[in-house]
N, C-alpha and C positions, 0 to 999 in steps of 0.2 A: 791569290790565297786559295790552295785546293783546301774544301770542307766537309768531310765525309759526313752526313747526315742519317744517324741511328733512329730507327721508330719502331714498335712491337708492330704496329698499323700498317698497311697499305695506306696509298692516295684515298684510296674506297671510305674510306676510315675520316669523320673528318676534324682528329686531333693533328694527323700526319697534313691534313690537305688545309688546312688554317692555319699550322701553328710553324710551318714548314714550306710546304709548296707553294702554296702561291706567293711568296716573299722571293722565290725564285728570279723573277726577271728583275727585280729590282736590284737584287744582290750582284746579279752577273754584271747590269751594267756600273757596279761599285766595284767591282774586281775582283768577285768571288766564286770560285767554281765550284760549287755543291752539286754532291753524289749522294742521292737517298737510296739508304739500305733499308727495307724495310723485314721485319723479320717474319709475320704472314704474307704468304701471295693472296691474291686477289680470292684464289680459291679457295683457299684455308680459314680465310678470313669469313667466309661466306657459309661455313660450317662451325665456327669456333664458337658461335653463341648459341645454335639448336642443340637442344636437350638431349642428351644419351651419345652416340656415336664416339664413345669412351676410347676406343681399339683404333678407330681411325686418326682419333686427335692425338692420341699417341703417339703414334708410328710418325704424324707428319710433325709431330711437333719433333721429336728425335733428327729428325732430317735437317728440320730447319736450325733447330740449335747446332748439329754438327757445318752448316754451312756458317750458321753466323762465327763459330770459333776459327773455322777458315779464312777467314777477312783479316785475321790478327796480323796472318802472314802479310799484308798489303798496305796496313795501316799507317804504316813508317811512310807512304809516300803521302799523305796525309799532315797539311798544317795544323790543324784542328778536328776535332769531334763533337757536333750538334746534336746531343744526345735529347731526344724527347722521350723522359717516361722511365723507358728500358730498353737495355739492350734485347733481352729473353725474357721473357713474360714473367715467369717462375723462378724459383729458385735466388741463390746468393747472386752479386753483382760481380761474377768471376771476370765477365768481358771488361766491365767499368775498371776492375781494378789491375789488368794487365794494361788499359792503355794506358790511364797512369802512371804507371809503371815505367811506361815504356816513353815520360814525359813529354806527352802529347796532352797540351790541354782541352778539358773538356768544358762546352758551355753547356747547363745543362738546365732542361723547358720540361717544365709540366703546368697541366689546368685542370688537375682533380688531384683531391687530399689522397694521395695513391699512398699516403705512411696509414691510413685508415684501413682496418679490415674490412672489406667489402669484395663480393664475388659476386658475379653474376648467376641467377636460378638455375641457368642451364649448366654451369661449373661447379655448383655448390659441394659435390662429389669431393672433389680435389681441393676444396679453399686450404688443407693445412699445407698445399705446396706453394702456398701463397706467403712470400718474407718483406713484411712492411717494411721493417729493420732494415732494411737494404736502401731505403730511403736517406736515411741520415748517413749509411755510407758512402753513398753516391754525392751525395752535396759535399761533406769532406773532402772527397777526391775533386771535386770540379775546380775549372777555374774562375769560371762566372755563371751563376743561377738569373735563371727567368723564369718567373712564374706569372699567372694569369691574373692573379689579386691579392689585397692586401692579408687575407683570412692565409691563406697560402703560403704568402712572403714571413707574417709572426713565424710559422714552425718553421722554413727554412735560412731564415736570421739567427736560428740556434745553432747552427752548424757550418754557417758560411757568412761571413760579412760583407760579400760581391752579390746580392740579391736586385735585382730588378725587377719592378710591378709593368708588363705588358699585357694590356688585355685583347681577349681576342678579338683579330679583327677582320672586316670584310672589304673584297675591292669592291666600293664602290661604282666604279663604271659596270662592273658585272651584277649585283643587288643595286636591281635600281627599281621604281613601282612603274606599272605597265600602265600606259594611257589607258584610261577608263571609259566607255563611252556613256552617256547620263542612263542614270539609275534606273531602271525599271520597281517600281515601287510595289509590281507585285512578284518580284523576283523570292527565292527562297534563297537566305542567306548562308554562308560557308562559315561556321566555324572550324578551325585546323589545327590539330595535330602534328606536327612531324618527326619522328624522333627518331630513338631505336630498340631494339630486344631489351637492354638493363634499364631502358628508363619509362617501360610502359607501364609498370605497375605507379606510376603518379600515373597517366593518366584513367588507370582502371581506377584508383581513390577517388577520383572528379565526378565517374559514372553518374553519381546521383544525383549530383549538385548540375549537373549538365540535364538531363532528365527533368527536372524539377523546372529549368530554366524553358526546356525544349516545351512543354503541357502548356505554357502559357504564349512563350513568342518561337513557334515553328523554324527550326533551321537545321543543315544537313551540316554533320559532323564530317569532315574528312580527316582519315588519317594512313600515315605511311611512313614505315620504318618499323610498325609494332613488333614483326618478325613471326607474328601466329595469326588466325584467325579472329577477327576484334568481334566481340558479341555481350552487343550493348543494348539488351531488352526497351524498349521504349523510348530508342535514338534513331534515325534517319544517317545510317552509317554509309559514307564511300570510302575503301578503301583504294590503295594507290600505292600500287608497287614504286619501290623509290628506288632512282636512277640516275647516276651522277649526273649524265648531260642534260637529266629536266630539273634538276635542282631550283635553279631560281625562277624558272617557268611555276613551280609546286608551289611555292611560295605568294605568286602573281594570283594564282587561284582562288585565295585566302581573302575573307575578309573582315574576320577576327582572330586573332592566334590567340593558344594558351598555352600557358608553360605551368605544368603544376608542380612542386615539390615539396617535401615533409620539411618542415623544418630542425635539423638535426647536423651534426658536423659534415657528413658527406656532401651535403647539400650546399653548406657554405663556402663548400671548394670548388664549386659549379662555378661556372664564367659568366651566365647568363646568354651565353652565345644564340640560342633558338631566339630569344626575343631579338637579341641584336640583328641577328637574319629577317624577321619580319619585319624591325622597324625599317632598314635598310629598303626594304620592297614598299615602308607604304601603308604596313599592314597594323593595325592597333593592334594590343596584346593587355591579356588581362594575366600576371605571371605571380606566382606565388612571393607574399612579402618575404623573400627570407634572403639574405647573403646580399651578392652584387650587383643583384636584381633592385634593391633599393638605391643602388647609385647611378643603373641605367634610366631607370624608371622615375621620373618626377611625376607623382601618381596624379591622376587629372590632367593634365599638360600634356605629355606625351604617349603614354596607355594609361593602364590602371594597374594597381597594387593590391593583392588579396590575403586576408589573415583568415577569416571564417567564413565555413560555409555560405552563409547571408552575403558577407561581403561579395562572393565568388559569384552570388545569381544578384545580385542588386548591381553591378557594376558591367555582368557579361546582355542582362537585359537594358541597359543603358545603353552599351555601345550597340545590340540589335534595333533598339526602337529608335534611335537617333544620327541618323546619316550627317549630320551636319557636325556633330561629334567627331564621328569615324572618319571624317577629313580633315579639322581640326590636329586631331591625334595624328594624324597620318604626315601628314606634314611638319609636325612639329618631330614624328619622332626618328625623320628623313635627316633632319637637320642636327636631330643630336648623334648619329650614326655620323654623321660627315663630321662634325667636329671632332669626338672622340673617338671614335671605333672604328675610323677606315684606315685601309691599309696605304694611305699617303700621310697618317699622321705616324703608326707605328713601322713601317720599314725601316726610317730614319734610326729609330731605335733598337731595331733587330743589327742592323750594319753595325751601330756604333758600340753593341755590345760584343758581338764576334772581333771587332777589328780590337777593342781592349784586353779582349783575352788573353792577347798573343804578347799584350806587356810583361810587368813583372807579375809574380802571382800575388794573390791576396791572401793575407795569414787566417785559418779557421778563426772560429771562435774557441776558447779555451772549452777543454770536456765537462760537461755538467750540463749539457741539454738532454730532451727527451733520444731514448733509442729507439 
């Protein structure tokens, strides 16, 4: 089964590299040859979220949309289309709706409320060439929807009744936690960070609840992905350029993770994926109470769950003062990654939804949902 696989994203990127590529070798040996198009290169990609360079994002973005409408020409050799997200960043679903067209079905994966208006500070310029409404067009046309969780699957069950909840997932043999050698007890401890440019402002929110925490139990903050200079008065900051091939090494480094986020609809289309990454290594995680993070998270047991400030420093000073804890958690929360959220439990489910697509179609849901 040839699968041409569509992402705005490079591999760099990693809704394309979870949600896509590493599912790779599994699928090949199930019988599937997938081709990732992605619609930024590596380089594009590596400019699309810094502030200003208007002229240039322009020009390349022109380029890349006239290449991406050139693949139309090729796409007939093509069983299927693995659409994550979008074809073109912007604008109407013109590509989505020529393959269609051209009845080729499409299966089609997202892990953010992307029908929600949101842009990134460095694109904010441009948010009205931003068309959510292209969301519920795209689910109409598909032949089978995957999305990351159930917040997700409610909006796209209005437009499509072939919806799948697959959350994201990590291979295991590759997040795995790094032997430890015994504790040094006058060690200075790693709380971490890792994110990217749209998602640092949580943790600019945190600053002071981190600060607050830092005055009493001493510890060096690292963080990588923030995309600018991090400058956090009254923090013991490392930063760490981030680099695909030390990805799970970055993670190894860590010896508390936090995930912070506002609680608000954007948020509840989050995957929870950062915590799942550290629990996989090992790593405790104290992760904002809000969306899927309450389904990862058995708060006490496997990390901790945070609503208010108080909670944020009574729960991140607990995992610092108490190592017998942080391996407690660490282990427990190794073991709920390997049950749920590795990629030997969801491949199976990636396969068995591409190999269904190709049956009869499934009829929309009648018109009366959200646009």
């Amino acid at each position: 089964m040839r699968v041409l696989a569509l992402s705005p994203i490079p591999e760099e990127g990693a809704g394309c590299r979870f949600r896509i590529a590493q599912y790779l070798p599994y699928l090949r040996d199930a019988g599937f040859d997938v081709t990732i198009s992605s619609f930024y290169t590596p380089e594009f990609f590596q400019v699309v979220y810094r502030r200003g360079h208007y002229g240039k994002k322009a020009a390349l973005f022109l380029v890349h949309a006239w290449r991406r409408f050139q693949e139309l020409f090729s796409v007939a050799q093509y069983d299927l289309v693995w659409l994550y997200r979008e074809a073109i960043p912007l604008g109407p679903p013109i590509v989505e709706s020529l393959i269609a067209r051209r009845g080729i079905p499409i299966v089609y994966d997202f892990d953010d409320a992307i029908f929600l208006s949101n842009v990134s500070e460095a694109n904010r310029a441009i948010s009205f060439l931003k068309n959510t409404s292209r969301v519920s067009r795209i689910l109409r046309q598909s032949r089978r929807v995957v999305v990351g969780n159930e917040f997700l699957a409610r909006y796209a069950r209005q437009f499509n009744n072939a919806v799948t909840v697959i959350p994201t997932a990590v291979d295991t043999t590759r997040f795995q936690p790094q032997v430890r050698v015994a504790e040094d007890p006058n060690r200075r401890l790693v709380v971490g960070w890792i994110g990217s440019p749209t998602t640092f402002p949580y943790l600019e929110a945190l600053a002071g609840v981190l600060r607050e925490v830092a005055a009493v139990h001493p510890f060096t903050l690292k963080v990588s992905g923030a995309g600018r200079p991090v400058r956090f008065p009254g923090l013991t900051v490392e930063e760490v350029p981030w680099a695909l091939a030390d990805e799970v090494s970055l993670f190894n480094t860590l010896d508390i993770g936090v995930y912070p986020l506002t609680d608000d609809d954007w948020s509840k289309g989050k995957c929870g994926f950062k915590a799942i990454q550290c629990m996989a290594c090992g790593v405790p995680v104290v992760a904002a109470a809000v969306g899927v993070n309450r389904e990862i998270i058995e708060d006490g047991v496997n990390s901790f769950l945070a609503s208010t400030p108080a909670e944020w420093v009574a729960k991140l000073s607990r995992l610092l003062t108490d190592p017998g804890l942080r391996a407690r958690m660490a282990t427990a929360g190794r073991a709920t990654i390997e049950q749920r959220y590795s990629l030997k439990v969801t491949a199976p489910q990636i396969a068995a939804v591409l190999t269904s697509a190709l049956d009869r179609p499934v009829a929309p849901p009648r018109p009366g949902g959200l646009a």
